[in-house]
C-alpha positions in Angstrom: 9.2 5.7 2.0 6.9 2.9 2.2 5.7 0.8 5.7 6.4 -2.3 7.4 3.7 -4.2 7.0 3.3 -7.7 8.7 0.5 -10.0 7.7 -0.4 -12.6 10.4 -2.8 -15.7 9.6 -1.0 -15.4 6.1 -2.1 -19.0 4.7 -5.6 -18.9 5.0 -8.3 -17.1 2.9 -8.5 -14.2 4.1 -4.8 -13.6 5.1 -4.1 -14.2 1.4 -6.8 -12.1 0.1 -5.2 -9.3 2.9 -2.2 -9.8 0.9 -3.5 -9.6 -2.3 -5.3 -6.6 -1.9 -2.4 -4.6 -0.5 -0.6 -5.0 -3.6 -3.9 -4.1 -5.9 -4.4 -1.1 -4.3 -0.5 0.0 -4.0 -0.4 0.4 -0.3 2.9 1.9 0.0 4.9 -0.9 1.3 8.4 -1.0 1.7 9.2 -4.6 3.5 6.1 -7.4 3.6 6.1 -10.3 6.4 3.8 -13.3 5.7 3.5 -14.8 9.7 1.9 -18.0 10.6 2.0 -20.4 13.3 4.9 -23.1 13.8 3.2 -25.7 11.5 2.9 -23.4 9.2 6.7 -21.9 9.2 8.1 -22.0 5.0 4.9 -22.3 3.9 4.9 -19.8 0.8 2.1 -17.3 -0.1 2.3 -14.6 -2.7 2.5 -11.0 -2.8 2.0 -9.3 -6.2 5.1 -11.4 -8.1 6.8 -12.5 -4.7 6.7 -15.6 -3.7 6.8 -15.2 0.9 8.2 -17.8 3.3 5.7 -17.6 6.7 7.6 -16.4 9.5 6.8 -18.2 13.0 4.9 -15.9 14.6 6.7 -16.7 18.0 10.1 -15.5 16.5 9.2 -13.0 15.0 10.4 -9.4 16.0 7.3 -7.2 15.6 9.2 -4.1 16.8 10.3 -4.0 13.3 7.2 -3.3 11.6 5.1 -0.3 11.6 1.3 -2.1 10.6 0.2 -5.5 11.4 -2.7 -6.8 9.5 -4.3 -9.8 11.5 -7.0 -12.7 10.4 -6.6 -15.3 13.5 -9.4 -16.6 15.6 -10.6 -14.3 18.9 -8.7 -17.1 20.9 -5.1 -16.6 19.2 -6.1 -12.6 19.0 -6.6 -12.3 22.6 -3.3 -13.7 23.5 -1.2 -11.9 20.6 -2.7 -8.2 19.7 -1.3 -6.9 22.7 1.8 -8.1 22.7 2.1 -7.0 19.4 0.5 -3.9 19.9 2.9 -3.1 23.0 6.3 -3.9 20.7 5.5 -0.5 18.3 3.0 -1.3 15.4 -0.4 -0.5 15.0 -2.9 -3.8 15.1 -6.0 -4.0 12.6 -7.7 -7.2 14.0 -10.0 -9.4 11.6 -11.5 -11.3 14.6 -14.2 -10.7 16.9 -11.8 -10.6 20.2 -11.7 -6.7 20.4 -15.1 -5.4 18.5 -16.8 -4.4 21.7 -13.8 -3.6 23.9 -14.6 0.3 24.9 -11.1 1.3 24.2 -10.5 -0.2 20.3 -12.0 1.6 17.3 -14.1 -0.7 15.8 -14.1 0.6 11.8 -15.8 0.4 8.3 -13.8 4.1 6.8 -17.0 4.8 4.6 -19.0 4.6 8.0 -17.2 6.0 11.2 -13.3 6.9 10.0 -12.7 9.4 12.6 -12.9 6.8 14.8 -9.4 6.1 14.3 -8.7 9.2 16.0 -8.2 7.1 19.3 -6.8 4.1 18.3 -3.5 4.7 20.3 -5.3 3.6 23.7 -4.4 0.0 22.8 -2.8 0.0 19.2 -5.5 -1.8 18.2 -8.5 -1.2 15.5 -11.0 -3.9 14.9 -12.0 -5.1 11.9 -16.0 -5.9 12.2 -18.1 -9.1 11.2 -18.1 -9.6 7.9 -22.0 -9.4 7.3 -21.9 -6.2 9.7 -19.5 -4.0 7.0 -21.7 -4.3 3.8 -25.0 -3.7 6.0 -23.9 -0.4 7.6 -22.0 0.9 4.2 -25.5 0.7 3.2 -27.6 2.0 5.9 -25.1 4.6 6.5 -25.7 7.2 3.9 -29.8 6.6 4.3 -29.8 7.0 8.1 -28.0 10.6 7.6 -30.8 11.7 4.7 -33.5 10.1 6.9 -32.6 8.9 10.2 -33.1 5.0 10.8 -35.7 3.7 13.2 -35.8 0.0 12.9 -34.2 -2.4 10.6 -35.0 -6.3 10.2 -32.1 -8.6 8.4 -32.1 -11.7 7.1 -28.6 -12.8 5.6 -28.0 -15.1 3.4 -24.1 -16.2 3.8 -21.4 -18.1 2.1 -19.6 -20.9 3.4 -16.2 -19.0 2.9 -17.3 -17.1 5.6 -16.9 -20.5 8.1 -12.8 -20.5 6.5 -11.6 -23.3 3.9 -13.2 -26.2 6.2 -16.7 -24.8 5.3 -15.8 -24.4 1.5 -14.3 -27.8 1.2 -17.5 -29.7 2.8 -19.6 -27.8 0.3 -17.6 -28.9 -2.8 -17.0 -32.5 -1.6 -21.2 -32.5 -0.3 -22.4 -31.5 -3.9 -20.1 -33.7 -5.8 -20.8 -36.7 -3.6 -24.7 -36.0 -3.3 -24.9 -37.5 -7.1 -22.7 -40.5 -6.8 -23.2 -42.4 -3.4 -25.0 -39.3 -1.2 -23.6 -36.6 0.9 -21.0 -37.0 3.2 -21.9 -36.8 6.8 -21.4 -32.8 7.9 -18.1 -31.8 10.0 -18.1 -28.2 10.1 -21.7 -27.6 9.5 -24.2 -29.1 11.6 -26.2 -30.2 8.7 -25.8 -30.9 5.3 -24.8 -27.4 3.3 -25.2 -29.1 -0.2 -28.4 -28.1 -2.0 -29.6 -27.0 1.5 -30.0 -23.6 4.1 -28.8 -23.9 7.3 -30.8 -21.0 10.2 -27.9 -21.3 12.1 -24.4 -19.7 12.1 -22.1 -19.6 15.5 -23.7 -20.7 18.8 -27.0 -20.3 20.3 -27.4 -17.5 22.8 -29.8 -17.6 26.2 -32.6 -15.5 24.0 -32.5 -18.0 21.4 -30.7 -15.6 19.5 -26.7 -16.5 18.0 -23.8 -14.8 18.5 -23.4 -14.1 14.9 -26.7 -12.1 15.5 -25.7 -10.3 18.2 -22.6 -9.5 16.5 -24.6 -7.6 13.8 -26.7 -5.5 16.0 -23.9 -4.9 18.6 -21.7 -3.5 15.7 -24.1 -1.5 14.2 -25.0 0.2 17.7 -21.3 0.7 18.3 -20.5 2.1 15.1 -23.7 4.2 13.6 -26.3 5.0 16.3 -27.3 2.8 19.4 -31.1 4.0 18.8 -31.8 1.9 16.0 -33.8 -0.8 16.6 -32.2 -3.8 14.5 -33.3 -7.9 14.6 -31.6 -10.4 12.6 -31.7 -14.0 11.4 -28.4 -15.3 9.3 -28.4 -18.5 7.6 -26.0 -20.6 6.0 -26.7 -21.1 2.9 -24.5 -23.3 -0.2 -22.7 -20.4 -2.0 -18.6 -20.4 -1.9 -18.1 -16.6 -1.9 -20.4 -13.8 -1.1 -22.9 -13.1 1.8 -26.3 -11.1 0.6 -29.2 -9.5 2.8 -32.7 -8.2 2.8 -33.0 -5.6 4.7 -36.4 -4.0 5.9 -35.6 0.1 7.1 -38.2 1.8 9.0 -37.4 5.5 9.2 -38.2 8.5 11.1 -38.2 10.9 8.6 -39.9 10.1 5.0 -37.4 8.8 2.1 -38.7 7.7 -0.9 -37.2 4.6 -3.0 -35.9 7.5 -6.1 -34.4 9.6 -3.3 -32.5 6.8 -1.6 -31.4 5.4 -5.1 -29.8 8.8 -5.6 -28.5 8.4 -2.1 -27.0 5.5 -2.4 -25.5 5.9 -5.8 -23.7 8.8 -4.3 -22.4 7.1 -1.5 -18.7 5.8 -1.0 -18.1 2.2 -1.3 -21.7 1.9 -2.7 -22.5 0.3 -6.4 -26.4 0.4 -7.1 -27.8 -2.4 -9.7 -31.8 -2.0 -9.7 -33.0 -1.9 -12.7 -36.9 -3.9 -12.9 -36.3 -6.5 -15.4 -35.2 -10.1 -14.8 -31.4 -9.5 -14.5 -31.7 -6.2 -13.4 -29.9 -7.1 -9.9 -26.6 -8.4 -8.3 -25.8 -12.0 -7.3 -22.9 -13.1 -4.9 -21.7 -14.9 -8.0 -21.3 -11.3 -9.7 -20.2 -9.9 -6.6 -17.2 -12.3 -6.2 -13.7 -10.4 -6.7 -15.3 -6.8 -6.5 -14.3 -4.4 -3.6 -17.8 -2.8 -3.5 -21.3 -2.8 -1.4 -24.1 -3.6 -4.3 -27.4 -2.6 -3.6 -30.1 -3.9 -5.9 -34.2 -4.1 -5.3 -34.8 -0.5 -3.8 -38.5 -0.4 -3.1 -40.9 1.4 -0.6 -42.2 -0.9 2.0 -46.2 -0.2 2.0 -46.8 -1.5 5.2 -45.6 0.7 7.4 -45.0 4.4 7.3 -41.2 5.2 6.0 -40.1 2.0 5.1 -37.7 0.4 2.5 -36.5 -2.8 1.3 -33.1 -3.5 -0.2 -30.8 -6.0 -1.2 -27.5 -5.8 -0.5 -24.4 -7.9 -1.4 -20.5 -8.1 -1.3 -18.3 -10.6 -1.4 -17.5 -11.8 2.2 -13.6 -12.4 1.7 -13.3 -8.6 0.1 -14.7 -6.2 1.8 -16.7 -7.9 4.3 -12.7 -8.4 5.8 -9.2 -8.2 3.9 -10.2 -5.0 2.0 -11.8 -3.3 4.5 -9.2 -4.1 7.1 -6.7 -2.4 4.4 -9.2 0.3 3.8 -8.4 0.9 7.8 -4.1 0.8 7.0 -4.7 3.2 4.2 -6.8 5.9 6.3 -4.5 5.7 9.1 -1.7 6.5 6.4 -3.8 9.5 5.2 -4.0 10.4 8.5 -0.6 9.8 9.6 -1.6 7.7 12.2 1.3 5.3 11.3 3.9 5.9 14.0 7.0 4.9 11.5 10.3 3.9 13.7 13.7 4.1 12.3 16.0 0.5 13.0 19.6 1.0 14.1 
């Protein structure tokens, strides 16, 4: 017998990608729910070869479903997880509202999965920052083989990570740049087309964003609070897929051969390095794939144990529908799903 699955956020990217992916990967599903907000009520979205009506999220009877998959800002989460986690079902949030609350698994399954362990204390497991997932499936496997020390990011992300608004600007920037110039940015706060933008959420008191502070938080919280970790992300004018360099200084030696072999072994993990001019991944080639690529494996010869890598993954994927259904199916191989029977 199959779940109750409710899908919340249902019409925009990544609620349709959450939906999507549930069918791809067979999620046992007995009864699907697309829910939206009131402007949003018989909209329709697809699942698989079903064609859903969005249910009005303030109507809607949650003590009726078993798993509710979420992809609504930290503002809307806040008010709604815990009223839908208090009705029965279990929550697996997309936004950032819950990542650092003490009491809420926050979970990449190739990384931390017994974390889910204690998701009863609120019902609800968060889903982490998109650029966060792909670095720590990454670092993961090498910091058990070596132990991490310090790692330095710089991301280079997609507009689709900033939702449809930041997708649309891009395509109507790069047409327009040709014919009478750019249209003045909305959702950016500078031109996107044929450009790089150093700057993605809001500035922080040490100069720092949030979106930065997002990645190291997470990682502390989810691998090892001793590793030293400083990021820059930038904006930069690709519709799908976020890529990093990453710089690993470790405290044990691990040689580029010996983390290939690591890596290649490692779950959720596809390694593309080969020295030649194509012998890497792209966000373009990672676009529709479920994995972690990592590409340009090389020993850093400036200080002692270091790496360099490139990683990649396609934002919308796993950097948040798949992995947030990665969470739904370990809790099902964990039967962690508390399944109630309706009168």
């Amino acid at each position: 017998m199959g779940y109750r699955v409710a899908v919340v956020g249902a019409t925009g990217n990544v609620g349709r990608e959450m939906l999507n992916i549930l069918e791809e990967v067979n999620f046992p599903v007995d009864k699907i729910h697309a829910i939206a907000s009131r402007k949003s009520i018989g909209l329709q979205v697809e699942f698989g070869e079903r064609i859903l009506k969005c249910e009005d999220i303030a109507q809607f009877d949650f003590s009726t479903v078993d798993v509710v998959l979420m992809s609504v800002s930290g503002t809307f989460s806040k008010e709604w997880a815990p009223k839908i986690a208090a009705a029965g079902p279990i929550v697996i949030d997309n936004s950032s509202a819950w990542r650092m609350d003490p009491d809420v698994p926050l979970i990449v399954p190739e990384v931390n999965p017994d974390d889910a362990e204690w998701a009863s204390r609120k019902n609800i497991i968060a889903n982490p920052n998109c650029s966060t997932i792909q670095l720590v499936v990454a670092l993961k496997p090498l910091h058990d083989a070596a132990r991490i020390k310090r790692v330095v990011v710089s991301t280079y992300q997609s507009v689709s990570g900033a939702g449809k608004e930041g997708m649309d600007e891009l395509f109507d920037q790069t047409k327009n740049v040709f014919v009478l110039g750019a249209t003045p940015p909305k959702k950016f706060p500078k031109q996107i087309a044929f450009n790089v933008i150093p700057y993605i959420g809001e500035f922080k008191d040490d100069g720092y964003t949030d979106e930065e502070h997002k990645m190291w938080h997470e990682t502390h919280k989810m691998l090892d609070p001793d590793i030293a970790l400083t990021v820059t992300c930038v904006r930069v004018p690709v519709m799908v897929g976020h890529s990093e360099a990453v710089n690993i200084e470790f405290h044990q030696p691990l040689d580029e051969d010996d983390a290939r072999d690591i890596l290649r072994e490692a779950p959720g993990v596809v390694v593309i390095d080969k020295r030649e001019p194509t012998g890497y991944i792209t966000p373009k080639e990672a676009q529709g794939e479920f994995s972690v690529f990592v590409s340009r494996i090389r020993n850093d010869p400036t200080v002692a144990n270091g790496l360099n890598l490139w990683v990649v993954s396609d934002n919308l994927r796993k950097g948040a529908a798949l992995n947030a259904v990665q969470i739904a199916e370990l809790l099902h191989q964990r039967g962690l799903i508390r399944q109630k029977t309706l009168a």
